[in-house]
N, C-alpha and C positions, 0 to 999 in steps of 0.2 A: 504494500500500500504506500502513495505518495502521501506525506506529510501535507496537510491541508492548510494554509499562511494565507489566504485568500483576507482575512480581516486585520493584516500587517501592514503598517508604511513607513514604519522604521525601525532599520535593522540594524540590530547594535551586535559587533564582534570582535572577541579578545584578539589576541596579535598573535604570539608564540604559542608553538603547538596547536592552532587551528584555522589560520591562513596556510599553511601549511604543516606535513606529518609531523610528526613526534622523532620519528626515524631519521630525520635529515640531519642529524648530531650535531645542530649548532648549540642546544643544552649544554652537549658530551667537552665544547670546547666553553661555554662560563660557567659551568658550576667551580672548574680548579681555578676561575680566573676571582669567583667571588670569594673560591677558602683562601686564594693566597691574601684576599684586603683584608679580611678576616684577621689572617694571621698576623698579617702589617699591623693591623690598629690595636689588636689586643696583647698581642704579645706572647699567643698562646701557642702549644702543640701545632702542628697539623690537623691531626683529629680530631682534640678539643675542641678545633676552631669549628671544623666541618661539623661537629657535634650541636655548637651552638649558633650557626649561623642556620642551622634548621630548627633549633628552638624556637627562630626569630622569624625565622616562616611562617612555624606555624602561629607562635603567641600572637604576632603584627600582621600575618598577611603579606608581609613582606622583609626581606632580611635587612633592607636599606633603610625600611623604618625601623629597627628594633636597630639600627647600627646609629640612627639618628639619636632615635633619644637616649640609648644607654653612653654611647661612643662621639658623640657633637660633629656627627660627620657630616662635610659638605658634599648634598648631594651630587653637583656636579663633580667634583671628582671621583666618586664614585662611577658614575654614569662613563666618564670618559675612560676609561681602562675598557669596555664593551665596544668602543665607538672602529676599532680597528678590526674584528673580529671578520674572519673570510665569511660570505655569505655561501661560496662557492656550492657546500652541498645540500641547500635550500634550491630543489627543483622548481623550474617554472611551469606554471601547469596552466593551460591555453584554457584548460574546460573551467579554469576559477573562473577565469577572468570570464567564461561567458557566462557561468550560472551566478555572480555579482553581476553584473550587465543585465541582466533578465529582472532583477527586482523592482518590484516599482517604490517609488519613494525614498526615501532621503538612506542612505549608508554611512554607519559612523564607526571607527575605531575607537575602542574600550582597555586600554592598556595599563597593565602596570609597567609597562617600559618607560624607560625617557622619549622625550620627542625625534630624538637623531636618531636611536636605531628603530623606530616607528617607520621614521620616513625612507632610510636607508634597506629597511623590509620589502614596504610597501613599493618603494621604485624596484628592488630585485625582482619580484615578483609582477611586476609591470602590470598594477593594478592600483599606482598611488590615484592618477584621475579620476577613479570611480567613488572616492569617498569624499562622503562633504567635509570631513572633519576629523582629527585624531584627536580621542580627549587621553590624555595621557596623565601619569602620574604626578606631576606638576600642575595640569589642569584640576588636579584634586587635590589641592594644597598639600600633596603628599597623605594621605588619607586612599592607603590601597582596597581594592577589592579582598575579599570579602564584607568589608565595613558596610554595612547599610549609607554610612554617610556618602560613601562612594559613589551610590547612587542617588541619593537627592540632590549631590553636587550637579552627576552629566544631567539628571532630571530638568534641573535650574536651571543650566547651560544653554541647554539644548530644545527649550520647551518639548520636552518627551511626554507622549502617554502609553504608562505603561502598557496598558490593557490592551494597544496596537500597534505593539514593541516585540520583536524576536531578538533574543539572545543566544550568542554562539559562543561556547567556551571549554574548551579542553578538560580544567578541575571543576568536580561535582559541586564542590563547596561553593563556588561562587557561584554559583546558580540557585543558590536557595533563598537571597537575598530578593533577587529579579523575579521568582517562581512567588514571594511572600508579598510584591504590590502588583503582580499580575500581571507581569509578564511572560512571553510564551518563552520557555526555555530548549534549548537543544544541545547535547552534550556531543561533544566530539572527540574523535581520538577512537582506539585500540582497546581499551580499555570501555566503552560506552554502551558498548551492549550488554558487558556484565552489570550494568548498574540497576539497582533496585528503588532507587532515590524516589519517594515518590512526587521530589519538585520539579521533578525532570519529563517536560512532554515527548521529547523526541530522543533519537540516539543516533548516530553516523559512525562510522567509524570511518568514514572520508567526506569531507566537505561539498567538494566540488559536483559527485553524482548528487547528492543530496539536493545541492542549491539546483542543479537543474531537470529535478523530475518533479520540486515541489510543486506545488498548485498554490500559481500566486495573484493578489487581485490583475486584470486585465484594466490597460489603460489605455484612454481613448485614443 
């Protein structure tokens, strides 16, 4: 069965791991680029570091917040150690670009990225001119997803209604925020069809057939 989006006209979608796969190991090259700051700023282990830079995943939603408020780090330097990273094995895939081309209504990117490897994605993938807008981690006063606040921010932003709002995003957890003011949720990734979430309307385990067998409204 096609997913029914027929009552959607703005489509909100994470960045990493569901613009594209999980498998194209750009993760495999920041996660030792995020333990080594780690390591820099705390002073700690190896391990320890990598220990509590997922503590700060999970406690903050993000490790850059739990490195702000424990560690007074500036986000942009942070951000900039990512900014060189090869995109090289992020495939370009012709069929995004046509099942985002096929939606009707506004498209926005939902990131806890910074704005430079938002846009640095978005052109690799040569699908930055289809979106109206990246709201990015910045754009949310640093205030990441899964905070509820994250969403009344792009809410505010963006004059959003939820209730004719699709959300696309790799981790289940940030969907439960979007799924609680009624928006239409879709999980994506490898991992999506095992999920039992019950704030989860949809599942893909690839984006791109998904975005073009849905059934979306028809525009004049």
């Amino acid at each position: 069965m096609t997913a029914d989006l027929r009552h959607i006209d703005t489509w909100l979608f994470d960045l990493d791991n569901t613009l594209y796969p999980i498998d194209s190991g750009l993760g495999a090259l920041t996660e030792p680029i995020i333990t080594q700051f780690m390591v820099e700023t705390t002073g700690l282990p190896w391990d320890e570091a990598r220990a509590l830079q997922k503590r700060y995943l999970i406690d903050h939603g993000l490790t850059l917040r739990g490195l702000m408020d424990h560690h007074d780090v500036d986000p942009d330097v942070y951000h900039a150690r990512f900014h060189g990273v090869p995109l090289d094995g992020v495939a370009v895939d012709g069929q995004l670009r046509a099942g985002l081309a096929r939606l009707p209504g506004r498209r926005l990117i939902f990131t806890n990225a910074d704005a430079i490897h938002a846009e640095r994605v978005l052109e690799h993938l040569g699908v930055a001119d289809l979106f109206e807008d990246v709201f990015h981690i910045a754009s949310a006063a640093f205030v990441p997803k899964p905070s509820p606040l994250a969403f009344e921010r792009i809410i505010a932003a963006h004059d959003i209604t939820p209730a004719t709002t699709a959300f696309f995003e790799d981790a289940e957890r940030n969907l439960a925020p979007a799924a609680a003011i009624e928006m239409t949720t879709v999980l994506v990734g490898p991992h999506a069809a095992a999920s039992t979430a019950p704030f989860v309307n949809f599942r893909t385990e690839h984006l791109a057939p998904f975005l073009n067998s849905a059934q979306v409204k028809e525009t004049p």
